[in-house]
Backbone bond lengths (Angstrom), bond angles and torsions (degrees), N, CA, C in turn:
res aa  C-N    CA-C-N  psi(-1)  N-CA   C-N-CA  omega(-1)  CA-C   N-CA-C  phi
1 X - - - 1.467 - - 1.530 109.28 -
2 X 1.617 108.61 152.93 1.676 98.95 -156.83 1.742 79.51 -91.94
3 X 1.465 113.92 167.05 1.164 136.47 169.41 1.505 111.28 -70.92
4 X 1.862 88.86 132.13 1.442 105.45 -171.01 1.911 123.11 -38.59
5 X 1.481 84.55 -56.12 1.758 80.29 169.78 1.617 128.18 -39.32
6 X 1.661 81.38 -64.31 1.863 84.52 -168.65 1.951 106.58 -55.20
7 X 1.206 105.56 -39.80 1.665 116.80 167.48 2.229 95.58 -36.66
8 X 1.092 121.64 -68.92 1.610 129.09 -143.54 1.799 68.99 -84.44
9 X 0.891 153.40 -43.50 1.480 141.59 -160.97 1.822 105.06 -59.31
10 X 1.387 89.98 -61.65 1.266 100.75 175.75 1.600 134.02 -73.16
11 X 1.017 122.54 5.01 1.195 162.24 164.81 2.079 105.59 -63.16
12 X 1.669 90.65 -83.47 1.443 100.97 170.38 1.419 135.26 -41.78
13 X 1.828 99.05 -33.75 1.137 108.75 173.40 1.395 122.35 -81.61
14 X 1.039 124.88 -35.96 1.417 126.17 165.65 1.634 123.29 -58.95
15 X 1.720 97.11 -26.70 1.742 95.16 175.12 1.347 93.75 -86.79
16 X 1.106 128.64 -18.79 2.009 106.23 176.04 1.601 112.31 -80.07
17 X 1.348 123.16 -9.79 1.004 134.12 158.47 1.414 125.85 -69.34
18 X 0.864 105.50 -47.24 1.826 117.13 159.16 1.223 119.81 -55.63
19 X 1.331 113.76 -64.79 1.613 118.50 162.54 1.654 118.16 -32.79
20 X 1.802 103.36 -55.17 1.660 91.81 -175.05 1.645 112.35 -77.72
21 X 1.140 116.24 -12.05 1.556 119.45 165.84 1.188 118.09 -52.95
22 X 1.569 102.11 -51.86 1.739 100.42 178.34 0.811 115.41 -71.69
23 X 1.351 139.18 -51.40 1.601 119.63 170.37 1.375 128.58 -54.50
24 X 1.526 124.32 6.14 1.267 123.47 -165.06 1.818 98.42 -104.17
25 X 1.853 97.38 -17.93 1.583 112.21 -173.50 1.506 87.80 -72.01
26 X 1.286 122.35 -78.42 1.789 141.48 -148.15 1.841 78.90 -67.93
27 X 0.931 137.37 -20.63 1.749 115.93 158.46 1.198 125.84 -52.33
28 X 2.021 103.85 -56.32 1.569 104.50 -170.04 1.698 93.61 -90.23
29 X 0.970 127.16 24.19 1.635 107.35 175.79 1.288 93.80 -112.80
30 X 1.326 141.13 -21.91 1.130 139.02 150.90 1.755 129.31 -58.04
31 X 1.430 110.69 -27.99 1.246 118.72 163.72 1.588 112.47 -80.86
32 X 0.934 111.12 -39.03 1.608 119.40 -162.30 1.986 90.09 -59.26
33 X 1.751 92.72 -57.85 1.769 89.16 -172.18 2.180 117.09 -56.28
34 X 1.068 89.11 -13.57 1.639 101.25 -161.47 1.855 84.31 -72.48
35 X 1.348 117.72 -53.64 1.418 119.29 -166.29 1.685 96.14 -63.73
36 X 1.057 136.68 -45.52 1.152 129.51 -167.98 1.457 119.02 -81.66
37 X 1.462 119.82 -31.82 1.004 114.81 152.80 1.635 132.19 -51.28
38 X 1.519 110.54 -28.41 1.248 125.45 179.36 1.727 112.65 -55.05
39 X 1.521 96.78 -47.08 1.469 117.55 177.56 1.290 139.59 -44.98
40 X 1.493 86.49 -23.18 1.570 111.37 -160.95 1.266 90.22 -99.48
41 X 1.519 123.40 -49.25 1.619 133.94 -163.86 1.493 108.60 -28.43
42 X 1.560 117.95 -53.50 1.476 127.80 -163.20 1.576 101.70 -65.92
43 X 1.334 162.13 -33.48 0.709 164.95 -151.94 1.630 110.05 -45.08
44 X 1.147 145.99 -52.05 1.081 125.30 161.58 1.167 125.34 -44.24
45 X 1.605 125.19 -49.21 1.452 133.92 -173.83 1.351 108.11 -68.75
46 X 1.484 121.77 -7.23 1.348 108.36 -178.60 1.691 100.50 -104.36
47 X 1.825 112.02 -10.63 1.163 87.83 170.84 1.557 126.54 -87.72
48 X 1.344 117.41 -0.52 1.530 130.68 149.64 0.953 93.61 -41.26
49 X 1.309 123.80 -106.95 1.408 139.19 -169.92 1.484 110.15 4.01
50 X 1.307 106.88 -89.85 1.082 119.70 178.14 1.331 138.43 -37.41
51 X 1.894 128.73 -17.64 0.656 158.85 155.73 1.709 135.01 -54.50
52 X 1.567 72.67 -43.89 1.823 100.65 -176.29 1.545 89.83 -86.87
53 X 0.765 126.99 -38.21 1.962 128.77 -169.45 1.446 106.19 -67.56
54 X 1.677 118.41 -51.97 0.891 118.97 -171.34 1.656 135.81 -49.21
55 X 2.069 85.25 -20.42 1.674 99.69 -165.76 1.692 101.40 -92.00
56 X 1.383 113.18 -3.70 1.258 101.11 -175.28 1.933 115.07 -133.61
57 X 1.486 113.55 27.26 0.944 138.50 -167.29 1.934 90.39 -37.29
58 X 1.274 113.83 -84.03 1.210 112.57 167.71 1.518 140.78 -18.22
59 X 1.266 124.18 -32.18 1.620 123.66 158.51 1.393 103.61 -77.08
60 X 1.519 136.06 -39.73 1.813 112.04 -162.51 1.038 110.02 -52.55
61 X 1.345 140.63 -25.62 1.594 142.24 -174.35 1.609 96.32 -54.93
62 X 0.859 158.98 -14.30 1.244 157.48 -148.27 1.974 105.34 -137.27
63 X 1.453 96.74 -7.52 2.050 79.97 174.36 1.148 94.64 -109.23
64 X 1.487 94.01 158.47 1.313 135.09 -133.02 2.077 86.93 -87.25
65 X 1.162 125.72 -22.03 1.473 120.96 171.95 1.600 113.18 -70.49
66 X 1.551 112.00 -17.27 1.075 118.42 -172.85 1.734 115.42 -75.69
67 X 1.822 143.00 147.02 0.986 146.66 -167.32 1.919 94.25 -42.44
68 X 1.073 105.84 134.41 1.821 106.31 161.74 2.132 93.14 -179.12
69 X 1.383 93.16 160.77 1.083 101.13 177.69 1.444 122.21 -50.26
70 X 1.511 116.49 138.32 1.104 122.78 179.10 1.085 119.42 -128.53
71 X 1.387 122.90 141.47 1.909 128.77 -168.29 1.242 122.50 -90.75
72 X 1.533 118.95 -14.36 1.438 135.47 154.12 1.284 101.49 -97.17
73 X 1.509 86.68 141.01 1.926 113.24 170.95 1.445 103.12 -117.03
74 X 1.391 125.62 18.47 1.456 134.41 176.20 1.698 103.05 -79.51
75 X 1.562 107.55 117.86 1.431 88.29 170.97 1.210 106.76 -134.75
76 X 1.684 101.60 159.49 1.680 111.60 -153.50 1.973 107.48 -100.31
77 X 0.775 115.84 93.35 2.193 112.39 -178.96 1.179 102.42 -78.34
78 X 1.523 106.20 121.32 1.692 114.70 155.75 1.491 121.90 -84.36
79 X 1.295 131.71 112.43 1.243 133.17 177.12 1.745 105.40 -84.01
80 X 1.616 101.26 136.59 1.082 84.61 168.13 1.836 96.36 -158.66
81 X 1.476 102.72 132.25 1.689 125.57 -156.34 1.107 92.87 -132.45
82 X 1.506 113.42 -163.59 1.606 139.53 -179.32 1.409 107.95 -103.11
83 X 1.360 112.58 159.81 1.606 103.90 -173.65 1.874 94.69 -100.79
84 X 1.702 110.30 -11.72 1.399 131.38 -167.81 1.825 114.51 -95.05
85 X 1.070 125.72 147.83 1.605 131.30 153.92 1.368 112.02 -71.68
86 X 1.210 105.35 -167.41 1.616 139.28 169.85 1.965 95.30 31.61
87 X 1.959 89.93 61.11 1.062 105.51 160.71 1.898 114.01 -117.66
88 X 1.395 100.98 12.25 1.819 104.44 -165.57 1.292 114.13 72.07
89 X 1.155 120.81 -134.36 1.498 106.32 -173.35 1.651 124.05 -99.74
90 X 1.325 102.74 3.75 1.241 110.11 178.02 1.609 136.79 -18.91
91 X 1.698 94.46 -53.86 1.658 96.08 168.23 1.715 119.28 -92.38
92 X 1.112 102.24 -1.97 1.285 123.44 -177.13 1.740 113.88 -61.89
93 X 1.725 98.13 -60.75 1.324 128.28 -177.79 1.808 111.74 -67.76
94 X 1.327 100.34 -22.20 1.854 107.24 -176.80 1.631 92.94 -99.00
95 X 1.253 129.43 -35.18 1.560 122.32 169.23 1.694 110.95 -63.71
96 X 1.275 112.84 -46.01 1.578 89.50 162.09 1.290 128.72 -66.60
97 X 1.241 123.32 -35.12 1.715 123.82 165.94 1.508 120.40 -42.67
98 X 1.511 108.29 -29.94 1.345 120.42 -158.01 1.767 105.11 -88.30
99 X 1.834 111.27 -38.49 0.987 123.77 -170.34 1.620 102.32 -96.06
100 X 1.515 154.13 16.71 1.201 163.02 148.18 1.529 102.19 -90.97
101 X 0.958 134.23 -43.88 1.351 149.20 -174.14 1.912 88.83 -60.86
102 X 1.302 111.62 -87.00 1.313 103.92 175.44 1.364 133.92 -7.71
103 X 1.781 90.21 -76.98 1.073 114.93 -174.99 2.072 117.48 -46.98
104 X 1.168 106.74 -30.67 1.481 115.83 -170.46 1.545 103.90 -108.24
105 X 1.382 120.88 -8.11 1.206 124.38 164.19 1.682 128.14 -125.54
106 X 1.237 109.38 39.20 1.337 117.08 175.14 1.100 136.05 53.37
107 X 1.474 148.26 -138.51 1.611 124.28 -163.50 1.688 96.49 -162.08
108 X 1.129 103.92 53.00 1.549 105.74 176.66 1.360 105.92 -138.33
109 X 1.384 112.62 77.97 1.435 126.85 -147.26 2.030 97.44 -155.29
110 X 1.451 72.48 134.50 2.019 88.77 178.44 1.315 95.83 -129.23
111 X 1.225 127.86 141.42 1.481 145.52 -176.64 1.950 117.77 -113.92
112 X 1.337 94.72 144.05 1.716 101.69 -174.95 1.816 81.90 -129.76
113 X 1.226 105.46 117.10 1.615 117.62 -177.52 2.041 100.07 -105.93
114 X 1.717 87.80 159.60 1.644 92.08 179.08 1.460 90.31 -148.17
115 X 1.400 124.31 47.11 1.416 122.71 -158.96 1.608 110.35 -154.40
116 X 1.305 126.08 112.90 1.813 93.80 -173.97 1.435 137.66 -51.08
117 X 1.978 79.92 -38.34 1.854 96.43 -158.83 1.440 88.60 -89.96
118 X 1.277 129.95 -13.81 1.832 98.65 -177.83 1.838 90.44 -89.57
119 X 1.264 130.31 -13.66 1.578 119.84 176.74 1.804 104.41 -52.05
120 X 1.801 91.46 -43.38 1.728 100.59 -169.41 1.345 93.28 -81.62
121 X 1.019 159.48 -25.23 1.510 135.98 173.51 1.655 95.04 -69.57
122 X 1.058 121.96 -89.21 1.321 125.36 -174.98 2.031 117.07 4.61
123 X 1.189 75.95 -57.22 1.700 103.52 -172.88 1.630 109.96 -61.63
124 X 1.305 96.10 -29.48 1.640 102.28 -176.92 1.614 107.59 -92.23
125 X 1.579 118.96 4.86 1.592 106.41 179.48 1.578 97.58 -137.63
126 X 1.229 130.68 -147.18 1.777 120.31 -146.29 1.816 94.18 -135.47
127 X 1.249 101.81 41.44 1.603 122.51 172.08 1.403 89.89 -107.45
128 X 1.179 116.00 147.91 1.517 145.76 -179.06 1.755 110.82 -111.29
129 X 1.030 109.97 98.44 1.729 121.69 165.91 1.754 108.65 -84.03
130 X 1.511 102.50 86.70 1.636 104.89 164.15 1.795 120.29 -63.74
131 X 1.324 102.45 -3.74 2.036 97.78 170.79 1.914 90.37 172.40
132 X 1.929 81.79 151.75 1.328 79.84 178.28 1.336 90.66 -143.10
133 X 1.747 120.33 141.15 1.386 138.18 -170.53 1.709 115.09 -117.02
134 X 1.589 90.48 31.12 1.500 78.83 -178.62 1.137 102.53 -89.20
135 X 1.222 156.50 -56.28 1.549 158.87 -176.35 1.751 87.68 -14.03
136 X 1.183 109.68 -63.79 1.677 108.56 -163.26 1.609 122.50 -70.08
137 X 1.345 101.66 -7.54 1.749 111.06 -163.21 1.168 114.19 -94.44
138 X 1.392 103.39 72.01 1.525 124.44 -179.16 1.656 120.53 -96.82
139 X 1.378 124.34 145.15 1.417 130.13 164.45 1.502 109.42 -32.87
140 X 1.279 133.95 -32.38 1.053 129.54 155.60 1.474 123.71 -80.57
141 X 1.213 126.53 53.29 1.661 118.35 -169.29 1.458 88.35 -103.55
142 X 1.414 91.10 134.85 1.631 96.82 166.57 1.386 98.69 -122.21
143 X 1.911 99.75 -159.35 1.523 124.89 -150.27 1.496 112.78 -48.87
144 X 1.840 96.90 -46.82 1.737 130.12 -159.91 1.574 87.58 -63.38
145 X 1.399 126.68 -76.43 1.405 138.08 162.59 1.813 109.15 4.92
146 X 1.478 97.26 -86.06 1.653 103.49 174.39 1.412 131.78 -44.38
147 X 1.386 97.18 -36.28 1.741 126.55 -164.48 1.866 86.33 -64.90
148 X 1.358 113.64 -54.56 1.735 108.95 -162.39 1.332 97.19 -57.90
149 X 1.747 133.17 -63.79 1.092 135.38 -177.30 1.643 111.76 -48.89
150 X 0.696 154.66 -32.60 1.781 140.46 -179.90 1.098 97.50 -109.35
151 X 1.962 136.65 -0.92 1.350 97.17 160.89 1.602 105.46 -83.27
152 X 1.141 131.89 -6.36 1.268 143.55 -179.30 1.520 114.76 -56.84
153 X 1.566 104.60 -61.46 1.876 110.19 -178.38 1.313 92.38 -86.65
154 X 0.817 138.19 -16.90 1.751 126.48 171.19 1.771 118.51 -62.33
155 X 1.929 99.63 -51.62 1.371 85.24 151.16 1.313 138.40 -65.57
156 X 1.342 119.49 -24.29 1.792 129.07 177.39 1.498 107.02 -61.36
157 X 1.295 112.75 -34.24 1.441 122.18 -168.19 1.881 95.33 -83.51
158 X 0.984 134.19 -58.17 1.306 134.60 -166.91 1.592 120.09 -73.67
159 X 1.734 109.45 -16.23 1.457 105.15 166.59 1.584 116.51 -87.77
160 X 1.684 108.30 -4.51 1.552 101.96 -174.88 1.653 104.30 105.63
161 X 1.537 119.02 -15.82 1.330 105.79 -177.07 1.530 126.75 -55.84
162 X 1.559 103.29 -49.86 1.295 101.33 163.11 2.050 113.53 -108.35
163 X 1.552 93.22 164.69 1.650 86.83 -175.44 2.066 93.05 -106.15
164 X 1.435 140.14 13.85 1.366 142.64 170.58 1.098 105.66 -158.77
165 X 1.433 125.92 161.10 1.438 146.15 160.64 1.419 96.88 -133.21
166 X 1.576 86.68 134.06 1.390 122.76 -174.28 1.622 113.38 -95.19
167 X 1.158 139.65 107.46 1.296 117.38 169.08 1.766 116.62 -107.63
168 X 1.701 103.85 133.97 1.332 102.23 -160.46 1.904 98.83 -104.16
169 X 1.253 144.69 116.28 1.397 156.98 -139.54 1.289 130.85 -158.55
170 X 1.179 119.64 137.15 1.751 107.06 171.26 1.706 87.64 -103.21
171 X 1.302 100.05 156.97 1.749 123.28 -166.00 1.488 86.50 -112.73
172 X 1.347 115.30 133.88 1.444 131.22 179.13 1.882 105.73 -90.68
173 X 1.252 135.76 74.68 1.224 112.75 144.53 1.531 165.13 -71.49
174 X 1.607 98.18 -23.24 1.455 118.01 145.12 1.518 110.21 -151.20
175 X 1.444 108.08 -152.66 0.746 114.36 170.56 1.741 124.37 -69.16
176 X 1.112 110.29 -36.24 1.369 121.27 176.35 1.753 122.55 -96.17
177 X 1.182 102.60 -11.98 1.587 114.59 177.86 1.566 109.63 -111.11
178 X 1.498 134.66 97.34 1.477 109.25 139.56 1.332 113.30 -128.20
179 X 1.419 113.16 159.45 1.663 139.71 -131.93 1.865 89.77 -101.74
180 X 1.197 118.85 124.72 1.876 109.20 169.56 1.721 75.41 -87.35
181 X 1.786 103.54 139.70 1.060 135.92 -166.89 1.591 115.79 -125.91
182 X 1.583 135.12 103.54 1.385 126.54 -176.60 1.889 84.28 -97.46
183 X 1.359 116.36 113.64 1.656 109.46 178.24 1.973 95.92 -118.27
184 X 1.637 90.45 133.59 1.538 98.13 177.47 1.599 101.48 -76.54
185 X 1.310 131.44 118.56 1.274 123.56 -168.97 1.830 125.75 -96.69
186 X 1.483 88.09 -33.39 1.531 122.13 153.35 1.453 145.09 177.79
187 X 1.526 108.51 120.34 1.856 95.24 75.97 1.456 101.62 -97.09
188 X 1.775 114.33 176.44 0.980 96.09 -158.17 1.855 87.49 -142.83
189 X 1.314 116.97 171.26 1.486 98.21 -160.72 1.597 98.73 -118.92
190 X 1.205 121.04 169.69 1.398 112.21 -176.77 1.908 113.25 -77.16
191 X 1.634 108.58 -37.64 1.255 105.26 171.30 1.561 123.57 -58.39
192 X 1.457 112.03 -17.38 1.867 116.77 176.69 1.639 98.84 -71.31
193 X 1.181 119.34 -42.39 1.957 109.17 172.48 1.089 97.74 -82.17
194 X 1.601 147.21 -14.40 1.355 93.81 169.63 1.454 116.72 -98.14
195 X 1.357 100.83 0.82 1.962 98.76 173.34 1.441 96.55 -63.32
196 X 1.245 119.17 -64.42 1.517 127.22 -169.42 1.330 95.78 -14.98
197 X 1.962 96.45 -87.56 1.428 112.45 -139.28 1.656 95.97 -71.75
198 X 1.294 141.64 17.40 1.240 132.92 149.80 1.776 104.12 -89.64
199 X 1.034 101.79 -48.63 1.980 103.76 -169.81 1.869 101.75 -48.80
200 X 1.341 95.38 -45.80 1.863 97.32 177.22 1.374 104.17 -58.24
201 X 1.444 137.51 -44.80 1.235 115.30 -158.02 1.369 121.37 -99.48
202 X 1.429 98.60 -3.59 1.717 124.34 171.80 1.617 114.99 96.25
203 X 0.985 127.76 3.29 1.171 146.68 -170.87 1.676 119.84 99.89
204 X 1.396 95.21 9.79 1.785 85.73 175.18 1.475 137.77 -96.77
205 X 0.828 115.66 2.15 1.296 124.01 142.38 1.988 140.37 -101.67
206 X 1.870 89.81 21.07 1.390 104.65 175.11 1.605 118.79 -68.61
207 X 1.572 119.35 -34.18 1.171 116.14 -178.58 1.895 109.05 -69.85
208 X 0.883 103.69 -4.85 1.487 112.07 -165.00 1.802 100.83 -84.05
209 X 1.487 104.06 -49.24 1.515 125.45 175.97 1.458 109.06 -52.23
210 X 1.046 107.30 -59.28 1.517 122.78 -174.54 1.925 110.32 -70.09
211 X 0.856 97.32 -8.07 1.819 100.60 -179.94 1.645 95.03 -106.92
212 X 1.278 131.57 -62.54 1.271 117.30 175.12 1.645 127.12 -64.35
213 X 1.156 109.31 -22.53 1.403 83.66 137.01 1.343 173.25 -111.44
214 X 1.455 89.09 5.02 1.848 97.68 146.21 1.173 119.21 -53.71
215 X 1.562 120.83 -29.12 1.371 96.93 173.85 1.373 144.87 -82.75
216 X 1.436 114.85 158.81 2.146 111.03 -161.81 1.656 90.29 -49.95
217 X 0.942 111.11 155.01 0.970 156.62 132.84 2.118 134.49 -21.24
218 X 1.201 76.30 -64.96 1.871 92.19 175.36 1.699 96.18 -97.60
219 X 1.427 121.08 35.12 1.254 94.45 173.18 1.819 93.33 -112.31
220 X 1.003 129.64 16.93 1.480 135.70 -176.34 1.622 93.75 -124.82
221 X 1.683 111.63 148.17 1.273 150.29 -172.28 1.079 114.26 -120.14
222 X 1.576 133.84 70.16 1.872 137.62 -177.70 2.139 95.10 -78.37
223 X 1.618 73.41 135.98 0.991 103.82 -172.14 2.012 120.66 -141.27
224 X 1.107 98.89 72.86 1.442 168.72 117.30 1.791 103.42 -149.14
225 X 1.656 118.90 177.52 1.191 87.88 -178.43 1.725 125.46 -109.04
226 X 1.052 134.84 179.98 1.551 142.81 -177.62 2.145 86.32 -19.54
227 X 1.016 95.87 -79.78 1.606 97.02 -158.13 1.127 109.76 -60.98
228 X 1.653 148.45 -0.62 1.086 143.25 -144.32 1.717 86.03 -126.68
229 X 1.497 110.13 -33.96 1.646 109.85 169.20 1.354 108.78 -68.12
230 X 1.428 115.51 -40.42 1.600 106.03 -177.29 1.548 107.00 -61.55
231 X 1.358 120.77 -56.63 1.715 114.65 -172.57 1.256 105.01 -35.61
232 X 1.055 122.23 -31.32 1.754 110.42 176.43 1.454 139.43 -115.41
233 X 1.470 98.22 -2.55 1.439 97.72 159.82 1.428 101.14 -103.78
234 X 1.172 141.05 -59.43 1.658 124.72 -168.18 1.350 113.84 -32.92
235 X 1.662 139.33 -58.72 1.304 117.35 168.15 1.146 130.57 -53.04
236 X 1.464 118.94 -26.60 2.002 118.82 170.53 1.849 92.47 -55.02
237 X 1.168 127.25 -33.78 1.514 125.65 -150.16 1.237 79.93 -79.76
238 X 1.389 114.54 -66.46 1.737 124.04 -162.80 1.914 105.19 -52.61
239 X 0.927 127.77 -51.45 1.574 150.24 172.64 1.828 95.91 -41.80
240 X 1.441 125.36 -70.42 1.228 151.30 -165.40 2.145 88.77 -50.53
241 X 1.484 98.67 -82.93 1.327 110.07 -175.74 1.769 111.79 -44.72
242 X 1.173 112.01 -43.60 1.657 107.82 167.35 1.544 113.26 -52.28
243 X 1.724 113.06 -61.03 0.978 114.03 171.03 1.698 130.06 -23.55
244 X 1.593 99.89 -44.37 1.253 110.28 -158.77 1.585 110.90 -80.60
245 X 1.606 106.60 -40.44 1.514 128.68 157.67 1.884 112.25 -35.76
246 X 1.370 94.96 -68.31 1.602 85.33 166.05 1.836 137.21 -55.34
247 X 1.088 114.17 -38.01 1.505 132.65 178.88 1.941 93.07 -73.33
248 X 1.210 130.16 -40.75 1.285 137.10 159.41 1.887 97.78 -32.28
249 X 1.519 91.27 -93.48 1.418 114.24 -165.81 1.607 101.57 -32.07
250 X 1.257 114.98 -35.29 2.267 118.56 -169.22 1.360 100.43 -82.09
251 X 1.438 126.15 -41.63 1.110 124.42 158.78 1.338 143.26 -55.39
252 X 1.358 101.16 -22.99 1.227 113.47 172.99 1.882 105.37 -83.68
253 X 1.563 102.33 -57.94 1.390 104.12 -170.60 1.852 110.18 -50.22
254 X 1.453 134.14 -37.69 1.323 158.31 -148.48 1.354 88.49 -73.40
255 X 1.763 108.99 -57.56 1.250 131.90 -163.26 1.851 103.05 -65.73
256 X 1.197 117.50 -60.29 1.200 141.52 -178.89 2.045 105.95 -41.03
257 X 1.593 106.72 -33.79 1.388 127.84 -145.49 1.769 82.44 -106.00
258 X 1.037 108.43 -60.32 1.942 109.99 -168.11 1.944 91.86 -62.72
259 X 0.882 140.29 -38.09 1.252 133.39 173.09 1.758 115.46 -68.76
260 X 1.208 95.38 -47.91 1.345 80.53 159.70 1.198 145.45 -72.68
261 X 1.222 117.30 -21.15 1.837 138.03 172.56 1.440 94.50 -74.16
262 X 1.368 138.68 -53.25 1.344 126.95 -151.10 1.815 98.01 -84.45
263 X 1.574 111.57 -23.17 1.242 98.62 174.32 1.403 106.52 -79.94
264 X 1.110 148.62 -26.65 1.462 149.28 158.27 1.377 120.35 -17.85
265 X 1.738 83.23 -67.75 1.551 108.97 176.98 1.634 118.14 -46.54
266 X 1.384 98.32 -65.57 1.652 114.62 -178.55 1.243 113.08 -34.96
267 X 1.922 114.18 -48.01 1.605 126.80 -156.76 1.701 84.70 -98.55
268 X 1.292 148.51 -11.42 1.343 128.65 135.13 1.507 133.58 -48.83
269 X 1.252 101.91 -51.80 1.821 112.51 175.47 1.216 88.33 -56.90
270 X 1.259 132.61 -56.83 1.818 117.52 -149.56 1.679 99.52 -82.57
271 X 0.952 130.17 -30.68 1.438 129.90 -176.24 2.027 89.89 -69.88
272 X 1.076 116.89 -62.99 1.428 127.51 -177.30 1.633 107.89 -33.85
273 X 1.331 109.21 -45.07 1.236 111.22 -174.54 1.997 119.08 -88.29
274 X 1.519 97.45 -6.65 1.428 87.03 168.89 1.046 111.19 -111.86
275 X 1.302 125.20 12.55 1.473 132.24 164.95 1.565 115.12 -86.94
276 X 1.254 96.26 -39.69 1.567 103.77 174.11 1.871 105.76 -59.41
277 X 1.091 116.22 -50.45 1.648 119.80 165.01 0.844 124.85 -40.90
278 X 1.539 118.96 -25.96 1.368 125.42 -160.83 1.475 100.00 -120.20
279 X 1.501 114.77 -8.71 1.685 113.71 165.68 1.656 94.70 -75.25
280 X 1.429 129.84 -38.25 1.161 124.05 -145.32 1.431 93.95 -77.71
281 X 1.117 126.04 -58.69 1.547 124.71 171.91 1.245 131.41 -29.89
282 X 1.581 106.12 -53.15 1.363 123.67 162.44 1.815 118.03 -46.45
283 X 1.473 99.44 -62.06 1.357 80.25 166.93 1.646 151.15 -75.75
284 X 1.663 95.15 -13.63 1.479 112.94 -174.19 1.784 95.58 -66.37
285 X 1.755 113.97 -38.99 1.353 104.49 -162.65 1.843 88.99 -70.92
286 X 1.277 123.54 -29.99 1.473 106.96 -165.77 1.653 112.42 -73.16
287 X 1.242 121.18 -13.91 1.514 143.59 -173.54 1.692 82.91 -72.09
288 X 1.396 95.28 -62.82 1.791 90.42 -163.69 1.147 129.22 -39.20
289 X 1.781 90.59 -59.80 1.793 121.14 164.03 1.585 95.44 -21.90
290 X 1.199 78.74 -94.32 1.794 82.67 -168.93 1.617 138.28 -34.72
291 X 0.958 114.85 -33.99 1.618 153.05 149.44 1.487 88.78 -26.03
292 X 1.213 112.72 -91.74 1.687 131.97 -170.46 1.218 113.31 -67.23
293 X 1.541 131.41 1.86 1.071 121.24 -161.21 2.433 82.36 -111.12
294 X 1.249 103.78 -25.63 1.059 106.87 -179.01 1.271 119.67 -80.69
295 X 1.245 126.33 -38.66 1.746 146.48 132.80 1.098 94.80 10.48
296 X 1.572 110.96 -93.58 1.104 151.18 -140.37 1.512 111.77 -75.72
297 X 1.470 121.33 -8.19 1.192 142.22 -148.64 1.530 93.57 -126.33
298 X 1.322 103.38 -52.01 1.923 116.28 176.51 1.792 106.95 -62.89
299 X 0.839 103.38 -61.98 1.466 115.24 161.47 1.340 131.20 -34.41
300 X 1.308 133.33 -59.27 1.184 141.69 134.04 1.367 129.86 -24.12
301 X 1.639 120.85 -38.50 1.219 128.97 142.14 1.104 142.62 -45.60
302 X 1.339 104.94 -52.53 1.435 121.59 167.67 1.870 106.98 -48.56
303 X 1.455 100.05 -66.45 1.987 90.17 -173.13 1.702 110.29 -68.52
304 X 1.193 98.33 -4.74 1.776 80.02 -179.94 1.666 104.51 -92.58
């Protein structure tokens, strides 16, 4: 049996280990809620949105973001991970997504990274990284942040460079579940905004959707016209839904990270506590020792 000290040494160290675990949990559960709260924030602006869409359901078939033949078969994947560890498998689980994906879709592929080390893998094989945003892809990323990246493949997508965008993601379902996600992002179809912009608002402004568009058509007067409103709201839509993909991905990673810290933690306390058992032993036998060693010492006195 190891000696009591080094036993109580090691002891301490494992509860300061525990300690910095837990605070590393009540960090990402505090981040995790901040991203989701974020999510929610837009909710008025999407019920604009949604409003304005509803009256002209009938022209989106005709923009140019929408599914139609394309003359490039070049397609562009956004990866997007943690720039951090001691998230579990988080980046682990989107690197296999990333490398099946390949594999079943061939090698004529340009990459937009938000990650260091997949920028530095990338870099080391005969894939082409046209920009990389990890420097910026911080727990604090906001709107402006997202906005540069999709106005970017949005232009790639609209000159013909690429004919898909790939988005590579973990899908936030709870706290304990998120999904590594290969999502075709575009082209993009008109029923994917309107799942969205109903799924964002929870269904409350669905009866609203569904009444305007039964209605005709020629009974509204655009003023600029139908298509001149779309040039500028469909990318806020397209911009919005990226947005949301990212605040996904932090939520997920945050989420991914507080599970892992608290299991840290846990398998510290429990290691902590059979060590502590095993200090107690240690010392009771050295109590004894000593005990008997004085006995034995008194005793010895006695016959001499």
């Amino acid at each position: 049996m190891a000696n009591w000290k080094e036993i109580k040494r090691r002891i301490k160290s494992i509860e300061n280990t525990a300690k910095i675990t837990r605070a590393m949990e009540l960090i990402s559960t505090v981040k995790m809620k901040r991203a989701q709260d974020t999510a929610v924030a837009k909710k008025d602006f999407v019920i604009s949105l949604l409003e304005i869409l509803s009256k002209m359901w009938a022209t989106l078939k005709d923009f140019p973001l929408f599914e139609q033949e394309k003359k490039e078969e070049k397609t562009l994947w956004i990866i997007i991970t943690s720039n951090k560890w001691l998230c579990w498998g988080y980046n682990i689980n989107t690197f296999k997504t990333v490398n099946k994906y390949i594999n079943e879709n061939g090698d004529n592929i340009d990459f937009i990274t938000c990650w260091k080390r997949w920028a530095q893998f990338i870099a080391r094989t005969w894939f082409d990284i046209i920009s990389d945003f990890s420097e910026n892809f911080s727990d604090n990323m906001n709107y402006e942040f997202s906005k540069n990246i999709s106005k970017l493949f949005l232009e790639k997508f609209r000159d013909w460079t690429y004919g898909k965008i790939v988005i590579f993601y973990s899908y936030y379902v709870n706290t304990l579940v998120q999904i590594p996600m290969a999502r075709e992002f575009l082209p993009i179809r008109k029923d994917d905004i309107e799942r969205y912009l109903v799924w964002v608002l929870w269904q409350e402004k669905y009866n609203v959707l569904q009444n305007q568009k039964t209605k005709q058509e020629n009974v509204y007067n655009f003023e600029p016209s139908k298509e001149e409103i779309l040039k500028e709201v469909m990318p806020m839509i397209i911009d919005m839904m990226f947005y949301d993909i990212l605040l996904e991905a932090k939520a997920s990673e945050h989420s991914a990270r507080m599970i892992a810290m608290k299991s840290a933690k846990d398998n510290a306390n429990k290691y902590a506590s059979r060590l502590t058992l095993e200090y107690n032993k240690a010392r009771q036998a050295s109590i004894t020792r000593e005990v008997s060693e004085i006995v034995s010492w008194v005793e010895a006195m006695k016959e001499a």
